[in-house]
Structures are given as structure tokens and as C-alpha cells.
C-alpha positions as CSV (number, residue, x, y, z in Angstrom):
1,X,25.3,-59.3,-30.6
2,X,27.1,-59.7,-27.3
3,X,27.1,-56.1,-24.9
4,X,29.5,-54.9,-22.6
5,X,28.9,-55.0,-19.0
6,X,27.7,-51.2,-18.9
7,X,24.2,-50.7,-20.3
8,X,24.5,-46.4,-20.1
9,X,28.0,-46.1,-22.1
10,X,27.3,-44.2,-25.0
11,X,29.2,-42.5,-27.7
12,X,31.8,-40.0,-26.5
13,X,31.4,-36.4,-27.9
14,X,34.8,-36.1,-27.7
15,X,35.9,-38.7,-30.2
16,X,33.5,-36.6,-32.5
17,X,34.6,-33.6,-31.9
18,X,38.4,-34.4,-32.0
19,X,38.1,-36.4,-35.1
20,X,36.8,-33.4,-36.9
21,X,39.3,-31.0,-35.6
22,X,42.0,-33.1,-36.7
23,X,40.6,-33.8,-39.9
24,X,40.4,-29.9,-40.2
25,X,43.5,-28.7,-38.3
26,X,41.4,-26.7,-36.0
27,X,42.5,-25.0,-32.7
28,X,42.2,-27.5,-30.3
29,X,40.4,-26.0,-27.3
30,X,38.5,-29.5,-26.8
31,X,40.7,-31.6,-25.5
32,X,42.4,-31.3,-21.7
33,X,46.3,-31.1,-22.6
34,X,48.2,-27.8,-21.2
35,X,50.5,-27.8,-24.4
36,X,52.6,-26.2,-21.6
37,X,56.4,-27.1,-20.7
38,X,56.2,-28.7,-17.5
39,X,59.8,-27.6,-14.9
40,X,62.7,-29.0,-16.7
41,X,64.0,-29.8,-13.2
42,X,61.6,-32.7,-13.2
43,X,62.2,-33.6,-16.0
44,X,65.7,-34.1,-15.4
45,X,64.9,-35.7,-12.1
46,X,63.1,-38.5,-14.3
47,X,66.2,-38.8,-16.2
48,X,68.1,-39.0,-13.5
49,X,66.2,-42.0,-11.6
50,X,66.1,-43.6,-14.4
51,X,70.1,-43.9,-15.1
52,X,70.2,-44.7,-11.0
53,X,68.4,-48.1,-11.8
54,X,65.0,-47.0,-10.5
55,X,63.4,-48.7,-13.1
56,X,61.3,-51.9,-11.7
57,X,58.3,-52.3,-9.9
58,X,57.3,-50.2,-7.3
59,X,55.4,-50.7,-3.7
60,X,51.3,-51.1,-4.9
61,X,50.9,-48.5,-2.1
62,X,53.3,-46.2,-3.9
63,X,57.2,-45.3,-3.5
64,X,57.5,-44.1,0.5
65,X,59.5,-40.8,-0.2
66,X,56.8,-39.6,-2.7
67,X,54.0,-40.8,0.2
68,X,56.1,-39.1,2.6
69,X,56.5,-35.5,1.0
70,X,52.5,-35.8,-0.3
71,X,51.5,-36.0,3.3
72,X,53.6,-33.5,4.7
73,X,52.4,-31.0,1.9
74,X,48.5,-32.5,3.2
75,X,49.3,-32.2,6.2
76,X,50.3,-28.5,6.1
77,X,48.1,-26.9,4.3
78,X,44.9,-28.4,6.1
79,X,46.3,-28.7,9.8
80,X,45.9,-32.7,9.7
81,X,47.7,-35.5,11.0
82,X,47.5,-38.7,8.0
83,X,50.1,-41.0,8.3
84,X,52.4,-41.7,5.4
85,X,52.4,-45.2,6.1
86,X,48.7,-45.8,6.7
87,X,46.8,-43.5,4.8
88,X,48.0,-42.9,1.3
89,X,48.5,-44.6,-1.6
90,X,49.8,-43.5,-5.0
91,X,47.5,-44.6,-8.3
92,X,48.2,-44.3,-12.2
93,X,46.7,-40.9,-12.2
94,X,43.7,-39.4,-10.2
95,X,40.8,-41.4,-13.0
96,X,42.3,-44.9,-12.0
97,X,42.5,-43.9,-7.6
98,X,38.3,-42.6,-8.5
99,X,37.9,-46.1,-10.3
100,X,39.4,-48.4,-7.6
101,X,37.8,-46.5,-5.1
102,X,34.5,-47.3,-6.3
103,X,35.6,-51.0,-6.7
104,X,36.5,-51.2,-3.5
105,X,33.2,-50.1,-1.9
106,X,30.1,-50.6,-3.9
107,X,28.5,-53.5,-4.4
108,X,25.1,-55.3,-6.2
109,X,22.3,-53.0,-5.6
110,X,24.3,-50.4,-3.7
111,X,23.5,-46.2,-4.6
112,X,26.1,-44.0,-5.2
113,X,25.1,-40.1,-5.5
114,X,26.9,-37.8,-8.0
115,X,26.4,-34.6,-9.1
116,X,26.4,-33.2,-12.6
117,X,27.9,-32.0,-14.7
118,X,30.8,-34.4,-13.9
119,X,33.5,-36.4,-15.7
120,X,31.7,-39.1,-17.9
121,X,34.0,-42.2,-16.5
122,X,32.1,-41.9,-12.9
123,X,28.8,-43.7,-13.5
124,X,29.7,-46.0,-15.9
125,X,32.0,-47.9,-13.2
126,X,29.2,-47.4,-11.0
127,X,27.4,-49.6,-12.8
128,X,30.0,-52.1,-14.2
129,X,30.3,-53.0,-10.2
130,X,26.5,-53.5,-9.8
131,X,25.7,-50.1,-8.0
132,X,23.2,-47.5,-9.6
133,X,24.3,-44.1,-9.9
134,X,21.6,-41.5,-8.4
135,X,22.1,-38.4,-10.8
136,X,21.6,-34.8,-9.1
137,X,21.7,-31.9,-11.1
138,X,23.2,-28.8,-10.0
139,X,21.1,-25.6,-10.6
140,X,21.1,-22.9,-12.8
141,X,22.7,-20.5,-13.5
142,X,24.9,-21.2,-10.6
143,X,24.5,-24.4,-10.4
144,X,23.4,-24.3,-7.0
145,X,23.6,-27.7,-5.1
146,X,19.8,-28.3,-4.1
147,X,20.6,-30.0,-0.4
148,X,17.0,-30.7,-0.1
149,X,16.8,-32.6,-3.1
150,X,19.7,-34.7,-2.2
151,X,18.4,-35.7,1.2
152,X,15.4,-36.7,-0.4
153,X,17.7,-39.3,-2.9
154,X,19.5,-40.7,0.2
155,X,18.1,-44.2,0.9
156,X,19.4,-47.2,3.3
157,X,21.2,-48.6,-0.3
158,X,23.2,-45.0,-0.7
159,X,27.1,-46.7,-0.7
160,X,28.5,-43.7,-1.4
161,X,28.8,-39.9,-2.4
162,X,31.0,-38.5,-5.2
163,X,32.1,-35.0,-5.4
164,X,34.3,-33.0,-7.7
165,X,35.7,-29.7,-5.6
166,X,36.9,-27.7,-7.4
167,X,34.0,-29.0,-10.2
168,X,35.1,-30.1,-13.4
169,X,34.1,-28.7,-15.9
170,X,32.7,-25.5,-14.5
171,X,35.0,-24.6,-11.7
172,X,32.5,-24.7,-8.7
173,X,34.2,-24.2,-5.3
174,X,32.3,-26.3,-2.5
175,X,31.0,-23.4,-0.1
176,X,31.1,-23.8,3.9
177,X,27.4,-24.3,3.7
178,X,28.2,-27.1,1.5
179,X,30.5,-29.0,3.8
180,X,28.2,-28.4,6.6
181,X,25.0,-30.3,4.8
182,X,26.9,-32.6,3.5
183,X,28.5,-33.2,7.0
184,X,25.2,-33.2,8.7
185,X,23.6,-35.6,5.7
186,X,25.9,-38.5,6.1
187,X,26.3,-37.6,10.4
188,X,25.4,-41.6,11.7
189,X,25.8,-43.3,8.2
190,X,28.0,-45.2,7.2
191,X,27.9,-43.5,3.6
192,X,32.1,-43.1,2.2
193,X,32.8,-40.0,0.5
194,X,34.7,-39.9,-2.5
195,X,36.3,-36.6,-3.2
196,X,38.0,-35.6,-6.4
197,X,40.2,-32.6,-6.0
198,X,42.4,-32.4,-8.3
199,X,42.4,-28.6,-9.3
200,X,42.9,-27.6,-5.6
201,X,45.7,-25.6,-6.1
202,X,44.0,-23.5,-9.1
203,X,41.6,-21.5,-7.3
204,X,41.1,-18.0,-8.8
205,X,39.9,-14.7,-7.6
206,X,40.7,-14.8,-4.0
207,X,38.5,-17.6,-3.7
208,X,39.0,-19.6,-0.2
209,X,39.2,-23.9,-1.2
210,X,38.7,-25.7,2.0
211,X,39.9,-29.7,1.2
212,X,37.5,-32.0,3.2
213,X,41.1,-33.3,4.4
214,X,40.4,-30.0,6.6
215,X,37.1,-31.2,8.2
216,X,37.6,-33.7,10.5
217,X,34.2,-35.0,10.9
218,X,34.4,-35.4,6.5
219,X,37.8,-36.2,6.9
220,X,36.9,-39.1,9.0
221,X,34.8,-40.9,6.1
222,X,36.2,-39.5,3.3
223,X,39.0,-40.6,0.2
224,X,40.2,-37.7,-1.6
225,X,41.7,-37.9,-4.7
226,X,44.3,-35.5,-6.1
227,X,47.2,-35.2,-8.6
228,X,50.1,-32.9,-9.8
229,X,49.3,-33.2,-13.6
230,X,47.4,-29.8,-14.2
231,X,50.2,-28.0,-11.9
232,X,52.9,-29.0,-13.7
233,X,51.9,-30.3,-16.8
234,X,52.3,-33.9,-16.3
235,X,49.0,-35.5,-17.0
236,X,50.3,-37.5,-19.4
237,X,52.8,-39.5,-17.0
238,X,49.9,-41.0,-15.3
239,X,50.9,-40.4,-11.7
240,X,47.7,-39.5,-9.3
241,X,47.5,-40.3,-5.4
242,X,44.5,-40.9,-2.6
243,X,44.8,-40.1,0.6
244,X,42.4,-41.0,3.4
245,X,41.7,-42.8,7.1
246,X,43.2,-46.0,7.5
247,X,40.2,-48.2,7.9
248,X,39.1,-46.9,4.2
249,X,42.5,-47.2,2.6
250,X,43.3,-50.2,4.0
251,X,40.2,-51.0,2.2
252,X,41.3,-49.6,-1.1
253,X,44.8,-51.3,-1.1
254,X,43.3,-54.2,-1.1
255,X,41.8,-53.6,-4.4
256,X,44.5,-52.0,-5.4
257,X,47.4,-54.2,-5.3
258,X,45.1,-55.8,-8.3
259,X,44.1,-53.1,-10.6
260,X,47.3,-50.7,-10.1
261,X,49.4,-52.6,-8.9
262,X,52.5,-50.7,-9.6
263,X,53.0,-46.9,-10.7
264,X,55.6,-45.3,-13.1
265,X,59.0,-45.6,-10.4
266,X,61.5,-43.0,-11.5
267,X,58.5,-40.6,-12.1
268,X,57.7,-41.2,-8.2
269,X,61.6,-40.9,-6.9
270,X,61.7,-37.6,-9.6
271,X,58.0,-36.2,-7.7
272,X,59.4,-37.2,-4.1
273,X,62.5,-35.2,-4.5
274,X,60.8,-32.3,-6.7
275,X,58.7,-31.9,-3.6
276,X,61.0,-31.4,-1.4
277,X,62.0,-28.1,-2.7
278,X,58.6,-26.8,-1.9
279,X,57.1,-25.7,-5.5
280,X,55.5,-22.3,-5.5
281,X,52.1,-23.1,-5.9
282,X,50.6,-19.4,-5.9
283,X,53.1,-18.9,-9.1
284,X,51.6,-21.5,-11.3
285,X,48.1,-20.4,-10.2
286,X,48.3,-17.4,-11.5
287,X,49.6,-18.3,-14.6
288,X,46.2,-20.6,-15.3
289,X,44.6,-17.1,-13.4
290,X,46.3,-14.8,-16.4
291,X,45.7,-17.3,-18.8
292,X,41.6,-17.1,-18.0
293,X,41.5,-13.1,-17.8
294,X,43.5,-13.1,-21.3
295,X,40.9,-15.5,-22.8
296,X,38.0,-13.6,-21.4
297,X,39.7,-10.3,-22.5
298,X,40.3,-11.4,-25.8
299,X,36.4,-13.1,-26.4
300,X,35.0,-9.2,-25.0
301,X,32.2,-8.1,-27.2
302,X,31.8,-11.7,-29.0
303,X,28.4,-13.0,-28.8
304,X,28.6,-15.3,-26.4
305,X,28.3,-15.2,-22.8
306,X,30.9,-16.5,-20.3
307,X,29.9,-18.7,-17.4
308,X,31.9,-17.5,-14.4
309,X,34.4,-20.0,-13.7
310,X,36.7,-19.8,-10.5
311,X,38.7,-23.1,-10.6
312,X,40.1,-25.7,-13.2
313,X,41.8,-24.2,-16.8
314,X,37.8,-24.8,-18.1
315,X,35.3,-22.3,-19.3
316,X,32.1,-22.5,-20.2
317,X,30.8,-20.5,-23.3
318,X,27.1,-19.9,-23.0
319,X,25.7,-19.8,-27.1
320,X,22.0,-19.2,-26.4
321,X,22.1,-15.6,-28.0
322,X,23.4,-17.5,-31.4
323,X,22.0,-20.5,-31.4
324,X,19.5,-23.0,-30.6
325,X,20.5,-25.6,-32.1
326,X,22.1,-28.4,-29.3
327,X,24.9,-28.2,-28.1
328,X,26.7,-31.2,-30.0
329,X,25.5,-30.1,-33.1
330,X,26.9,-26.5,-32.8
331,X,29.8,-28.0,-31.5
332,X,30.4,-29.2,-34.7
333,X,29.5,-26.5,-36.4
334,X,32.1,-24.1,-34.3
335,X,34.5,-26.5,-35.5
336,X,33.4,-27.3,-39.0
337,X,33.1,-23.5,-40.3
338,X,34.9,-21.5,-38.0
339,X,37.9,-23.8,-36.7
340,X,37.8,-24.1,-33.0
341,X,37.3,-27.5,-31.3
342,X,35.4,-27.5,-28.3
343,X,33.3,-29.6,-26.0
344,X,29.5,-29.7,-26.0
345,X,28.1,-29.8,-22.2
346,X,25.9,-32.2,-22.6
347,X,29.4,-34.6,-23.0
348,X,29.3,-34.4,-18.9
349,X,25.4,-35.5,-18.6
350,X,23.8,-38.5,-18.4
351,X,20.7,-37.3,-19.9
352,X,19.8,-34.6,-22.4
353,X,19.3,-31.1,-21.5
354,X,18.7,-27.7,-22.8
355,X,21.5,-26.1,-21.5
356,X,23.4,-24.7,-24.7
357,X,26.7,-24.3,-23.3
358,X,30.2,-25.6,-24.3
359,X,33.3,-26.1,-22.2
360,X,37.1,-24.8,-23.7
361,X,40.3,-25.6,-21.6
362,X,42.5,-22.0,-21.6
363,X,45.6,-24.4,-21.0
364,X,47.1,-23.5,-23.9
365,X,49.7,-20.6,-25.0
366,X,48.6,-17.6,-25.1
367,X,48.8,-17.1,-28.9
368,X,46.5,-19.9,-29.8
369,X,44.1,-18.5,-27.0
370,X,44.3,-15.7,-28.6
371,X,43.5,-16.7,-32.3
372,X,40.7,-18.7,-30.9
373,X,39.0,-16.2,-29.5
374,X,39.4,-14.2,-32.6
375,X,37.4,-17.0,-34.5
376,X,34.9,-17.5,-31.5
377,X,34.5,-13.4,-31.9
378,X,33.6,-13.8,-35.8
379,X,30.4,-16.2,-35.1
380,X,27.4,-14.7,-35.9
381,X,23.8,-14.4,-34.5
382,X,21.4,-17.0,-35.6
383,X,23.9,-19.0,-37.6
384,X,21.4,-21.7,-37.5
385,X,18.3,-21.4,-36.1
């Protein structure tokens, strides 16, 4: 039988998950689609581009109004100084700027660091480029990034460090102690830091995010990934961007005139021109920020217990009171006998654990967050055991 070129792929709980729930016609709180209306503006700004003939291949480092009006935005919110021409490219959404990225730096035998739980895609394209992905586990119940233990894991191999801040899929906000051990760690290496920070404009509870774009001596080794899917409900068009010092993106765009190549055009023009009427941020925060407290308000007195989240449209359910079983196979059950789809956690580990908690995305209207919470409310103690 002949194998694909990644030796840890496995089979993705989501597939399982979803196929059930559609089999069923279950509330779909599983999958990461707003089922929100994103500003008809841009929508007619797509429309418009479009009919003006902006239709064929764009620049592989992106369409220069769109870089232009991302790096003022940068720029302004973290008191920096990235070029437009230099030190930004635009990717076919945030996944395929992470992907590249790795491509571009890590090689045979090379060690990249990454902390769980975390998006599945990571490690496998670790590995499909030769590197080996060095697996830290945050701790519980806080998950708690163990700074000792990850000095320990860095080696003269370590390539590169991954991070996800604001953390997908538990909403983890990178602390100042944080920045500064993972500034001092990589202080005289040559390690590149990979950032993924997509959800840093949905930041709850008068929680301070502080982009690595505003630490110059992170800045200075750093690519950070971002995107303006979750804000206004475009995921689907598949528009991301990376932003970073020239000597890395330089770097990247030479990978990257390969794998991306081009991006969707009249979706950039439509963004660059969006942009420019300076979209209120704080607004569609707090309507993820309502969305959350109405969820939470709405599961009060169920039997499970929530896992504070303060980023991201994720929460994590914590079972442990109604279950032991794991967490894939009361995902199923949630989903089987009580109709709501969600994800197990395990779906963002590399290994198993016995952490009995499942993730739900509260990007959805309020009426179906609503009725799913109802159903969540009605399971039982020890509905298997």
C-alpha cells in the first residue's frame, strides 16, 4: 500500500462529527462558520471590482492598495514602522500564509516547537517538510505555558516556534510574562517565530492583546499571521495576509510566488477600499462578546462546566460531571441523542489525553445558540458511565 508523505495524519474528528450531524440535522455548533451576514458594503465592493475588470491575476505579494491600508491599520495600532512594500504579503487565507511559512524555513531534521491544543494542520506540514514538531502541552486548568519546560525542549535543531495568540480553540491571551520569556528564550538565536493571530480583534472582558508586531525585539524575528474572516464573516473568500521584517518575508515570497501564487483580486481591491473607511472594530467585538455571555447565560444551571474563554467565538464545555467516557465518543453521543454537533478536544492533540472537554463556536445567531443550549441543558448525569 503506498503512504502519504506524513506518517502522524490521522483521521479528523471533524469529518465524524459533521457527517453525523448532517445525517441527523443537528445544530451545528462543530464546525467554524459564523452563519453571520458579513457588511453588504463589501459585498458590493466585490461586485463592483469585479464589473471594473479586476478580474485576473494578482501580484504573488498581494494587490498594493490592500498591503497598503493593512499596514497602516498595523502600523497604528502597535506603534510600528513595516513597510508596505517590503514586509507584507497577502496569502489565500491565514492556513495557507502558516503553511508557506513553514516551507520556507524548516528543513530535514530541523525542530519546530508548538503548543497544544492547536489547529491540527500545524504539525503535519512540519513533518511533510522533514522537520519534527516538539509538542508542549499547556497546563491545567489554565493552561499555563510551562517556560521551564520549553527551555528544556529548545536544542541547536529548534527552526522555529509557533504560537497561536489569541489561542485557538480556548481563547488564551499571551500574558507580558509570556512575551518576556519567550523574548529572552530565543535572545542570540536564530530561532523565527511564527505567530498566528487571527482573533486579535476579538478580545473580551477588558482583556489587554499585545501583537508581537508591538515588541520590537519579537517583532524583529517574527511572521505574524492574521486575517479579516472572523471580523466580517468572510472566511470562506480565502483572503489571509503575513506581515513581517524584510529579511524573513523576502524569504517567504520566495516560496510563495510557488504555492500562492495569486489571491482572489476583486476581493483584495473590495478589502483595500473597505479599509479605508476605518471599520469599527470595538462594534463587531462585542457582538462575538454578547454572543458568548448569551451562550453562557443560556447553558446556566446545565451540567457542565464552562472553561473561561476570553478570545476567539470558541468555548470549551468541560463534561467531567456527566461523563467519563472520551471525549470523541461523547461527542457523538451529544450529537446522536441530543442533536448538537460539537468538537471533541482531543481533535486539537497529537496524543490522547484525559481531558474531557469539547469545543462549540458561539458564531452563530442567537436563536440557534439558544436552542442548543436548551438541548446541552437536558443532558443528564452519568449518561454513560
Amino acid at each position: 500500500m503506498v503512504s502519504s508523505k506524513i506518517p502522524t495524519s490521522k483521521k479528523n474528528a471533524f469529518l465524524t462529527i459533521l457527517g453525523i450531524a448532517e445525517e441527523l440535522q443537528a445544530i451545528d455548533l462543530a464546525v467554524p462558520m459564523t452563519n453571520l451576514v458579513c457588511p453588504e458594503k463589501l459585498i458590493d465592493l466585490v461586485s463592483k471590482n469585479m464589473r471594473l475588470g479586476n478580474n485576473d491575476y494578482s501580484p504573488a505579494e498581494g494587490v498594493e492598495q490592500l498591503r497598503e491600508e493593512i499596514i497602516n491599520l498595523v502600523n497604528k495600532q502597535n506603534n510600528s514602522s513595516f513597510s508596505p512594500e517590503t514586509d507584507i504579503t497577502i496569502t489565500a487565507g491565514p492556513a495557507q500564509g502558516m503553511t508557506t511559512a513553514i516551507s520556507t524555513f524548516v528543513k530535514d531534521g530541523d525542530e519546530v516547537i508548538i503548543f497544544e491544543p492547536i489547529q491540527e494542520s500545524y504539525a503535519p506540514f512540519i513533518e511533510l517538510n522533514g522537520g519534527r514538531p516538539i509538542f508542549v502541552n499547556l497546563k491545567m486548568p489554565d493552561f499555563r505555558i510551562d517556560w521551564e519546560e520549553v527551555k528544556k525542549l529548545v536544542t541547536s535543531k529548534t527552526k522555529m516556534i509557533i504560537i497561536n495568540n489569541p489561542q485557538n480553540p480556548i481563547g488564551r491571551i499571551f500574558s507580558e510574562e509570556d512575551s518576556d520569556q519567550l523574548k529572552r528564550m530565543t535572545n542570540g538565536t536564530k530561532i523565527v517565530i511564527l505567530s498566528n493571530e487571527v482573533f486579535d480583534n476579538l478580545v473580551f472582558d477588558n482583556m489587554k492583546f499585545h501583537s508581537l508586531a508591538s515588541l520590537p525585539d519579537l517583532a524583529a524575528k517574527s511572521l505574524i499571521v492574521s486575517s479579516f474572516g472572523p471580523v466580517f464573516n468572510i472566511t470562506g473568500w480565502g483572503i489571509g495576509y503575513i506581515f513581517g521584517p524584510e529579511k524573513l518575508m523576502s524569504e517567504f515570497r520566495k516560496i510563495q510566488q510557488f504555492q500562492g501564487f495569486s489571491v482572489n483580486t476583486p476581493a483584495q481591491f473590495a478589502l483595500a477600499e473597505f479599509l479605508q473607511e476605518e471599520p469599527d472594530f470595538k462594534a463587531i467585538c462585542e457582538t462575538y462578546h454578547k454572543k458568548r455571555d448569551l451562550f453562557i447565560s443560556c447553558l446556566k444551571g446545565s451540567n457542565f462546566e464552562l472553561v473561561p474563554t476570553r478570545s476567539t467565538f470558541y468555548q470549551m464545555l468541560d463534561y467531567s460531571k456527566i461523563s467519563d467516557e472520551s471525549d470523541v465518543v461523547f461527542a457523538v453521543r451529544l450529537v446522536r441523542e441530543f442533536g448538537v454537533a460539537t468538537v471533541p478536544f482531543s481533535a486539537f492533540q497529537h496524543e490522547k489525553t484525559k481531558n474531557q472537554l469539547i469545543r462549540i463556536c458561539f458564531a452563530k445567531p442567537d436563536e440557534v445558540l439558544e436552542e442548543a443550549a436548551k438541548k446541552l441543558k437536558s443532558v443528564p448525569i452519568n449518561i454513560k458511565r
